[in-house]
N, C-alpha and C positions, 0 to 999 in steps of 0.2 A: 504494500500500500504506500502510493506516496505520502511524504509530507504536507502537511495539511499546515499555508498560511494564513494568517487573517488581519488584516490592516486595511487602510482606507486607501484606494484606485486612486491612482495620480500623485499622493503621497511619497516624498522623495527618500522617504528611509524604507519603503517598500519597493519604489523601484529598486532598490540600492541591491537588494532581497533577488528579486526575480530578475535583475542584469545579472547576477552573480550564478543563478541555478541557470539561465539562458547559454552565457557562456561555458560554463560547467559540464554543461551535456543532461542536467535534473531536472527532471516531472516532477513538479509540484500543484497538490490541490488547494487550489487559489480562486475564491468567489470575487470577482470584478464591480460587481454590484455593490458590495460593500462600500457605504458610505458615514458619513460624519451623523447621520441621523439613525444608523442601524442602530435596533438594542442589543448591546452588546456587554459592556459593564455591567454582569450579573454575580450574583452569587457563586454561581457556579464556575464562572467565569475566573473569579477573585479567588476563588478555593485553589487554581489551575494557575494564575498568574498575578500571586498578590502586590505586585506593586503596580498595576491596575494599569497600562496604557500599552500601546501596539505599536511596531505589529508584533506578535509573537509566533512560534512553529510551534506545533505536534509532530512529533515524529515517535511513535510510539509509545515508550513511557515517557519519551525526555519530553520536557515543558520547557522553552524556550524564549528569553525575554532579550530586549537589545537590541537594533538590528545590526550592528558589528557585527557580535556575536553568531545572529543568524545566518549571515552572508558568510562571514570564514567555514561555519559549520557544513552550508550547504556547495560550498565550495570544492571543500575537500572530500565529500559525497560523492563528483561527478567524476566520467573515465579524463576530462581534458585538466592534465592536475599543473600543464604551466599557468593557469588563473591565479594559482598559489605554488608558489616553487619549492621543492624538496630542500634545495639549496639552502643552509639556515641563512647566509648574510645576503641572497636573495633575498627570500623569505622576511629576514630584519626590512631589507629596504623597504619592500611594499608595504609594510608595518606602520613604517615610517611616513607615509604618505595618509594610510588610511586615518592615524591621529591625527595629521596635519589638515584631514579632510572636516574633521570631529571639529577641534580644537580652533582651530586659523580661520572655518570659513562656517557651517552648520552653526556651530553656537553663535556664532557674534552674528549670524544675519539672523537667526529667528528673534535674539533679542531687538536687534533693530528692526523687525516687523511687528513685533510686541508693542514697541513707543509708539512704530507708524500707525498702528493700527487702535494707539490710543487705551491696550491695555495695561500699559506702564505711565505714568505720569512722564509727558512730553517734557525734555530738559536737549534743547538746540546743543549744547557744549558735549554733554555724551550721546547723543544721537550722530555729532561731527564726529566725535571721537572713535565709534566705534566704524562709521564707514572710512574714515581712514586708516584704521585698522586692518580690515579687507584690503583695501583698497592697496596697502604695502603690501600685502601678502600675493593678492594677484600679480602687481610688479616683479615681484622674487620668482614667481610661477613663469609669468610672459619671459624671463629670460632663459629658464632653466629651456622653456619649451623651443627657443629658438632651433635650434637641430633635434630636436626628439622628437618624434609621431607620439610613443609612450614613455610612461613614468622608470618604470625598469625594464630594460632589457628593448626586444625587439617586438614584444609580442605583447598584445592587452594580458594584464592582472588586475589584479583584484585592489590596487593600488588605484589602476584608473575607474573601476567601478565605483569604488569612495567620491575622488577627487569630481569625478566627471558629475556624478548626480547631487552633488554638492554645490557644482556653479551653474546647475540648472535651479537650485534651490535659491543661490543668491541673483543670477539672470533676469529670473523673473519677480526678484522682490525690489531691494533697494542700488540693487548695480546696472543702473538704465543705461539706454546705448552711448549717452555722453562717454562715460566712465568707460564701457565696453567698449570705445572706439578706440582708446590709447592698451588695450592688449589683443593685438589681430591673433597673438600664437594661439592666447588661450582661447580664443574664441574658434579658432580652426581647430583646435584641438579638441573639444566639444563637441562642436560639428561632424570631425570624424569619428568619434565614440559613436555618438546616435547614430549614425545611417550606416550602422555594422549591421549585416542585414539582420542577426539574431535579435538586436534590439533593439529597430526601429517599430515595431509593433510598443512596445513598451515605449518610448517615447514619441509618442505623438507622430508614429509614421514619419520620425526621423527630422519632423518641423516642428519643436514647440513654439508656440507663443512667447516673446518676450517683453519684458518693461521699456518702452519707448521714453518714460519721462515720468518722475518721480516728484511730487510737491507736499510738503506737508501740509496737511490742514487741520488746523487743531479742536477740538470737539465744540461744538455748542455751547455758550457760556447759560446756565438756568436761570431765566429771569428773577431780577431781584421782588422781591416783596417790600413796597415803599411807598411813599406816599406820591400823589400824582404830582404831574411836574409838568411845565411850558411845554409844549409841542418840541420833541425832538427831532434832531436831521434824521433822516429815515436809517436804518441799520446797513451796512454796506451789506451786498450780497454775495454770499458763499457760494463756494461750489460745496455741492455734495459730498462728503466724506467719502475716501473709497470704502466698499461693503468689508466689514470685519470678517476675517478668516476665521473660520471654528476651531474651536479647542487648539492644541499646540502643535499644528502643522501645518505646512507647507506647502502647496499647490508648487510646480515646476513649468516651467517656460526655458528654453535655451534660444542660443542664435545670436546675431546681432544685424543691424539692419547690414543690407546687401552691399557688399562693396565696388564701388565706383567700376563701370567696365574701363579695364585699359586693351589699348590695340594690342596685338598678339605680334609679337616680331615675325613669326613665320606668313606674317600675308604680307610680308615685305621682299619676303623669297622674292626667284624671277617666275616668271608663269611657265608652268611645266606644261606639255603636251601630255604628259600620265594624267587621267581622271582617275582619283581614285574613288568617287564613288558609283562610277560606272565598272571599277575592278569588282566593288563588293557586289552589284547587280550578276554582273560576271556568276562570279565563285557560288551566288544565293544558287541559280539558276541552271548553271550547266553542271557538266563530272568533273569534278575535282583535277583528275590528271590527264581525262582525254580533253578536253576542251577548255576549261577553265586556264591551265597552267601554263597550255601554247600562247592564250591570248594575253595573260599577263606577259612573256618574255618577249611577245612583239611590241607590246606597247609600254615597259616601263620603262621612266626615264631616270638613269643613275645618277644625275644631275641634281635631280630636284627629291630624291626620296633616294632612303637608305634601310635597309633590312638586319635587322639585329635578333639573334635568339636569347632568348629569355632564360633562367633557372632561379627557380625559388632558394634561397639562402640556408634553409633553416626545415629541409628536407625530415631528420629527424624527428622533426615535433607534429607528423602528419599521423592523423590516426586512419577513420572511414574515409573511404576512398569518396562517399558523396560530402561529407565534410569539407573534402579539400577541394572540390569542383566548385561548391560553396562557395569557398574563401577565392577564385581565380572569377568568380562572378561579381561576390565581393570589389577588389581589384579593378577590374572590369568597368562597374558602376562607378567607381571613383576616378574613374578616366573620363568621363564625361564630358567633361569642359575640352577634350582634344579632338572631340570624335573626324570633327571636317580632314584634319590631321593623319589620321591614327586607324592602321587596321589589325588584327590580333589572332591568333590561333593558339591558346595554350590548352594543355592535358593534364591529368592526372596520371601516369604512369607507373603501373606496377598493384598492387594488392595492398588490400588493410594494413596496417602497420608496416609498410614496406612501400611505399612508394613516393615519385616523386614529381615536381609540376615543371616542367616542361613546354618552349614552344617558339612561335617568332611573330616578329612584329614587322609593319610597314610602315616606317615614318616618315613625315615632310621632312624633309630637310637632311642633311647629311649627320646630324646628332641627334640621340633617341633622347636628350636630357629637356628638351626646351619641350618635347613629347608629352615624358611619360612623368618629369619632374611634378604633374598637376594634381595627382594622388599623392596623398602623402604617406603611405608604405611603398612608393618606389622603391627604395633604399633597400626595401627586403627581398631584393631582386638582380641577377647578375646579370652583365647584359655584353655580349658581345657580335661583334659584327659579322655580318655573314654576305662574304665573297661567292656570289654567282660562279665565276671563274673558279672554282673548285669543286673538285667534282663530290666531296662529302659534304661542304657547308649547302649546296645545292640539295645534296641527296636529303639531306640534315632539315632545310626547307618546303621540298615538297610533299614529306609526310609528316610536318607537324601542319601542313595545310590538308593533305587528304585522310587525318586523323587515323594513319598507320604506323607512327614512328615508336620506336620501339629505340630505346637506351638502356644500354650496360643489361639489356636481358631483360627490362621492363616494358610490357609491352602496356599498352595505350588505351584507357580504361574507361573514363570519360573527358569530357571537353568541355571548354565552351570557342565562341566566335565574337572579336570586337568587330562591331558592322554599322 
């Protein structure tokens, strides 16, 4: 039977929960419906989890309260265990993060939505104080983030499922786009958490909602009881207070507004006689090697587009073979922004726990980096060129295009196609 969680839907210490069993590879039973008006706080409830607030797990006898705690628990439950690494000074570091996650950025923005929200007596001096607080702490982050897609290592842990639903927790409260505009790392950084395909279901299909502009308004002063008095100037008019957040949670938003388009150096290239996205019509529609592959070698031009093969870096940490077609989809989706650019043929090659991702690409221009640099796990990726003029780098290319290539004995399991 699985575990059985229960917290409030959109609640960022439940996302925190179910990114962590997402990544993991764990089924958990999880009502969605559950909200702020469920009766929940029962007796029986309290008998099961006396210090009385969520989310918390069942998982059999264990009763489980925290959501740290539940997230590391259910983490190391699932078969994908780099989320949390064997390694202990791994292991330390992402530790090191998750409190920094608690600590640096959760507590000090729920209290400052606490004053925003006028369940704290409003004082401007610690309300400054404490978004400045953040606010250095993000700074520390935007630089750490400058070269790093993740917090440790090459791969999401359980480090960036803290950190990341944490600045969905502050995105959406008191760190509006002003603020969000002077850290772009952490904001890309964010951005690529959620639209990890496992967990864009869990956040908002990968687009939350965020704080565009933050004002305080401070509550209603109660009419005084007094004796009547000369006509006064009329009262100046309020805006509305924002609606008060129930109990001591936290609704999530991510993102920040859209950043400016700038021109793409490569449509500065010179103009090529290759179309390539009459190659991909090509390739969609004919055979692979009788038709397709003649028409590519008459019409490419070496000039203006260069062919590079791919290998994933970090082969080792591949388990189900649909997992890993997954993650080259994953990849894929994050190439987005190149597509006019960019054509792609990778595999999975080789069997469960033994296999590896594999393939080639077509890029404008004579460098795969101005390409493929626009995802940001590029990096977890090796990339070498591949000379037509050779009769292996050829052979090498036109079966990771007719999805029969076959390396070191691994033969070719599933795929995907950038088009």
């Amino acid at each position: 039977m699985a575990p059985k969680l229960t917290g409030f839907a959109g609640n960022s210490r439940v996302r925190r929960v179910l990114a962590a069993a997402a990544l993991a590879g764990v089924e958990l039973e999880y009502d969605n419906t559950f909200t702020f008006r469920s009766e929940w706080k029962t007796p029986e409830f309290l008998a099961k989890f006396p210090l009385g607030y969520l989310p918390v797990l069942e998982d059999g006898d264990l009763k489980l309260q925290e959501s740290g705690a539940i997230a590391a628990y259910v983490a190391e439950l699932g078969p994908n265990q780099t989320i949390l690494p064997a390694d202990l000074k791994q292991k330390a570091l992402v530790q090191q993060w998750m409190f920094f996650a608690d600590q640096e950025i959760m507590i000090k923005v729920a209290t400052a939505n606490a004053i925003f929200g006028n369940r704290y007596p409003y004082h401007k001096g610690i309300y400054t104080a404490i978004l400045d607080a953040v606010n250095t702490r993000l700074a520390t982050l935007e630089q750490i983030l400058l070269d790093r897609t993740w917090l440790v290592g090459e791969r999401i842990t359980l480090a960036d499922v803290f950190v990341a639903t944490a600045l969905t927790n502050a995105f959406s409260g008191p760190i509006d786009a002003s603020m969000r505009a002077k850290i772009p790392n952490v904001v890309r950084y964010l951005n690529t958490f959620v639209n990890q395909e496992k967990l864009k279901s869990i956040f908002d299909n990968g687009n939350p909602e965020l704080t565009q502009e933050r004002t305080y308004q401070p509550p209603a002063k109660p009419a005084a009881a007094e004796k009547p008095k000369a006509a006064a100037p009329p009262a100046e008019k309020k805006e509305k207070a924002p609606k008060k957040k129930e109990a001591d949670e936290e609704e999530e938003e991510p993102l920040v507004p859209a950043e400016p388009k700038v021109k793409n150096p490569l449509d500065d290239l010179p103009k090529s006689a290759f179309n390539l996205e009459e190659w991909k019509r090509q390739y969609s529609n004919l055979d692979t090697r009788k038709e397709a592959l003649p028409w590519f070698y008459e019409k490419f031009d070496r000039e203006g587009f260069s062919i590079w093969r791919v290998d994933f870096k970090y082969n080792t940490e591949l388990t189900q073979v649909f997992m890993s077609s997954n993650q080259i989809g994953g990849f894929f989706n994050r190439l987005e922004a190149s597509r006019k650019y960019l054509f792609g043929s990778m595999g999975v090659l080789g069997k469960a726990n033994d296999s590896i991702i594999s393939g080639a690409v077509i890029c404008r221009g004579l460098d795969y980096k101005p390409v493929m640099d626009v995802a940001p796990d590029w990096e977890s990726y090796e990339y070498k060129k591949i000379d037509l003029e050779n009769a292996d780098d050829k052979a090498f290319f036109e079966a990771a295009m007719a999805w029969d290539l076959i390396v070191d004995g691994k033969e070719w399991a599933d795929g995907k196609n950038f088009k």
